[in-house]
Structure formats: structure tokens, C-alpha cells
N, C-alpha and C positions, 0 to 999 in steps of 0.2 A: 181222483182227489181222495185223499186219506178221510177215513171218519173219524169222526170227533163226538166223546159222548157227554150226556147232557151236562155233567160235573165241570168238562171242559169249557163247554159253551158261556159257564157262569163267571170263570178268570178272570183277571185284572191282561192276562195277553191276550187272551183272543178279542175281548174288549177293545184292545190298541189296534188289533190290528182291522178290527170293523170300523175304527174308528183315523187307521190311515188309509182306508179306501173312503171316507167322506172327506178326508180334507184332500186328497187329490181331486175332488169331486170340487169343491170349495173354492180348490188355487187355479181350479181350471174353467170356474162357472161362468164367465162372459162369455169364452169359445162354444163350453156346450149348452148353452142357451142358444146363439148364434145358429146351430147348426141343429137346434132343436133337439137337442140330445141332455133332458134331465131325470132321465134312468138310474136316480139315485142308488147306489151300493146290490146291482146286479149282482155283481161278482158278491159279495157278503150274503146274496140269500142265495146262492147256489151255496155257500159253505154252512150256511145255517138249517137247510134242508138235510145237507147228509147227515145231521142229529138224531134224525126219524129215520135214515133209511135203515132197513132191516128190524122193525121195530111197531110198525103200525101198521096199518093194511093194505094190502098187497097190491090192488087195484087200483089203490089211489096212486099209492108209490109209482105205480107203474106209469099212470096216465099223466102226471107230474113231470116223470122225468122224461116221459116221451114229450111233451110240451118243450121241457128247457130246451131236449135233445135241438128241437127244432128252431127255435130263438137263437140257440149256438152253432147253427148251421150256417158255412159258409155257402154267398152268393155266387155264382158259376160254378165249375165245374170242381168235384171234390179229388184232389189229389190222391185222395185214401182209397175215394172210391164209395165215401158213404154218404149218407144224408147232404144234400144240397138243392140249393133252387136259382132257376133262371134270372131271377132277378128278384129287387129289394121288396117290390109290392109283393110277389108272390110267398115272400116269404113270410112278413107280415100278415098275409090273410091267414094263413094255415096257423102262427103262430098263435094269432085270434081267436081262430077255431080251437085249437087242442087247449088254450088257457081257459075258455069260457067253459068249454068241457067241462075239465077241472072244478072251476069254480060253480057252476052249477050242480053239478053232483056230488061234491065233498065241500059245501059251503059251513056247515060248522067245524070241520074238520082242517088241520093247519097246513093241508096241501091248498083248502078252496081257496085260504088267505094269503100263501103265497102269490095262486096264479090271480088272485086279484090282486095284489102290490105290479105282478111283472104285468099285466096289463093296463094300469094306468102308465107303466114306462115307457108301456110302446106307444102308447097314444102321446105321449109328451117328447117322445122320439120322431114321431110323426111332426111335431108343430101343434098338435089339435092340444094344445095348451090351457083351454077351457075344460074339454073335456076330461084332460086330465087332471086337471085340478077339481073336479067333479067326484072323480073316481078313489082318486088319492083320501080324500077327502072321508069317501064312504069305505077305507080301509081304515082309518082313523075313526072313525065310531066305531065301526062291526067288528073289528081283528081282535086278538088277544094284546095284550101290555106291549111287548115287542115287536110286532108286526106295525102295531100301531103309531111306534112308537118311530118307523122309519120310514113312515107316510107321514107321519108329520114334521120330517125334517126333511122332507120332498116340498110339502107343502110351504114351506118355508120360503126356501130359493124359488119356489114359484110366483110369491108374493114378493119377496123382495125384485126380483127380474121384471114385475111390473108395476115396480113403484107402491107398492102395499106396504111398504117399511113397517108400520103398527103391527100388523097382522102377522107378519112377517118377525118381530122383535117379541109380542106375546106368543106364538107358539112355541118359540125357543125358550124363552120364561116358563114355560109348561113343561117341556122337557129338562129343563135343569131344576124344577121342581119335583119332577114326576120320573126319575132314571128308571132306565132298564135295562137288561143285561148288554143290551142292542147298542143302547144310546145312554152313555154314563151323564151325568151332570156335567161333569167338564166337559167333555167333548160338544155336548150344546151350546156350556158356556163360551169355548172357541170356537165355533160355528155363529155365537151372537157375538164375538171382540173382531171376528174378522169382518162382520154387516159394518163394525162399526168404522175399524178401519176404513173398508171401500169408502163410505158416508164421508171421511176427517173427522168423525168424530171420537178423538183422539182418547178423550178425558174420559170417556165412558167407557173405553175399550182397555184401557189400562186399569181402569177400576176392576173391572170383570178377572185380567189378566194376571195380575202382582200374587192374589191369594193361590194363583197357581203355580207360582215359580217355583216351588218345592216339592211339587206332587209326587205322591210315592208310583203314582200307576202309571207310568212310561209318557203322560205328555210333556212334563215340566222342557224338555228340552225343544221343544214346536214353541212352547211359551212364552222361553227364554229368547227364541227368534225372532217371535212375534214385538217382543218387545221393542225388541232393537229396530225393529223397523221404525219403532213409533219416534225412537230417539233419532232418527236421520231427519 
């Protein structure tokens, strides 16, 4: 995967596009709830991590990406010929292991705060949905602006999937107050017109939606969709 340096990270594109790995995340939330799969925007912090690489220290870097390595690792046998495991539990533990790693010995450091994002997904990949909302939870206090800030649009679809709508509508209220390079305003504010959709709560979701038809930073046209749904 190409690096990307920190100047980049701050764009109105790369923004679009951390913010079209949540809304497939978003149009596809029943399914992976259902299948306990609410690993919000993996794929976006393996691209948010190559920021750092070559850049910060060498150890953590390393024990990080030996982490992902292993999360990314297919189950049976590896075609390549490389990293792989017998099965899903097996793979999970080790992934367990080398993230806690991580996050215990580079806990102020924005490797320790990734491998605690990717380890509340894998507990919410698991089903242990408590727990991950626990953990989510304590990445959203402890993390820096942006890390924080996509735990708590985890935490989000966690409350709304079980009927927390309030809690669930205030943290996105927080996020479209509080943007970061991660999680722009709009993109929370369509993350909260789409709760509202699901809900039929039409009028409120068109409220949120209209001041965005013109957006100059790539979502106006998801809004413009949005809308028309609202008008069938």
C-alpha cells in the first residue's frame, strides 16, 4: 500500500474516502451486525497507520505491523506460502496476543491506540458486543482527536443495533460538533440522516441532509441519493 504523508492525511480526498469505507460500513450495518462483524473502518486505519511508517520508532512500527500482519492473515492454508492459521479461533488468539502486546507497551504512543481500536473490532467480530463496547469505549477517552474519534462512530452503530437511539444520536451530535481529519462533520451528519432514515424519521433526516446538497468535499452526490430515497 502506497504511503501517504501527514499533509495528505489532512485533505478533503482522503477524508472521502475514510469516509466511503463508513458508509459501506453504514449500507451494510444489519448484515454485519448479524454476523457480528462491527470492525468499523479496518481497512481506513491500516491506511491511517502508513502515516507513521518510516517516521517513529522502529519497534513499535514493527510490532504493529506484525500484529495487522496477523489479523490479515488468511484462514487455511496460504497460497503464497505465508502467514496463515488453522482456523478462525486460532487466529484470533494470536491476533489478541500481538495487539495487546502493542497496546501495552506503546500505550501512549499511536501504535498502542491503534492496536486498541483493532482489538475492540475483533471483540465485536466475535459477537462479545459488551465487551466491545467497553473497550471502544476506553479508546474514545484515552486515544488522541482521531482515533477517538472513530471509536466513537463504532460506538455509535453499537447503540443504535441495540436500540440505544439516544446515545446513539448524541454521539454523532458530538462528532459533527467535534470533526477530525478522521470523521469530518458531514460525514457524521450522514451517518446520523441515515439512523434517521432506518427509524422513518424522515423530517429530521432531510433536515440534517438539504444544507449538504452542495458540499464542496465529495459527498454532495451520496446526499443527493439520499434524498431521493426520502422522496419515494
Amino acid at each position: 500500500m502506497s504511503r501517504i504523508t501527514r499533509k495528505e492525511l489532512k485533505t478533503d480526498n482522503f477524508a472521502v474516502e475514510v469516509g466511503h469505507t463508513v458508509t459501506f460500513i453504514e449500507e451494510h450495518r444489519d448484515k454485519i451486525i448479524r454476523y457480528g462483524g462491527i470492525a468499523l473502518a479496518v481497512l481506513a486505519m491500516i491506511i491511517i497507520y502508513s502515516v507513521y511508517s518510516g517516521h517513529e520508532h522502529k519497534e513499535a512500527e514493527a510490532a504493529l505491523t506484525h500484529a495487522i500482519e496477523v489479523q490479515e492473515a488468511p484462514v487455511g492454508a496460504s497460497g503464497s506460502g505465508g502467514l496463515a492459521f488453522p482456523t478462525q479461533e486460532a487466529k484470533d488468539a494470536e491476533a489478541i496476543r500481538a495487539f495487546t502486546d502493542v497496546k501495552v507497551k506503546y500505550s501512549g504512543r499511536p501504535e498502542g491506540q491503534i492496536a486498541s481500536y483493532y482489538l475492540a473490532s475483533i471483540l465485536a467480530d466475535q459477537g462479545k458486543m459488551a465487551e466491545a463496547e467497553k473497550s471502544f469505549q476506553d479508546v474514545a477517552a484515552h486515544a488522541d482527536a482521531n482515533y477517538a474519534s472513530l471509536a466513537k462512530l463504532a460506538l455509535s452503530q453499537i447503540y443504535f443495533a441495540n436500540g440505544r437511539n439516544a446515545e446513539g444520536e448524541a454521539m454523532l451530535r458530538d462528532l459533527i460538533a467535534h470533526p477530525t481529519a478522521l470523521i469530518s462533520s458531514n460525514q457524521a451528519t450522514v451517518t446520523l440522516a441515515r439512523h434517521y432514515i432506518a427509524t422513518k424519521n424522515n423530517a429530521e433526516a432531510r433536515k440534517l441532509l438539504e444544507p449538504l446538497r452542495t458540499s464542496a468535499d465529495g459527498i454532495s452526490q451520496l446526499v443527493v441519493g439520499m434524498l431521493g430515497e426520502l422522496q419515494q
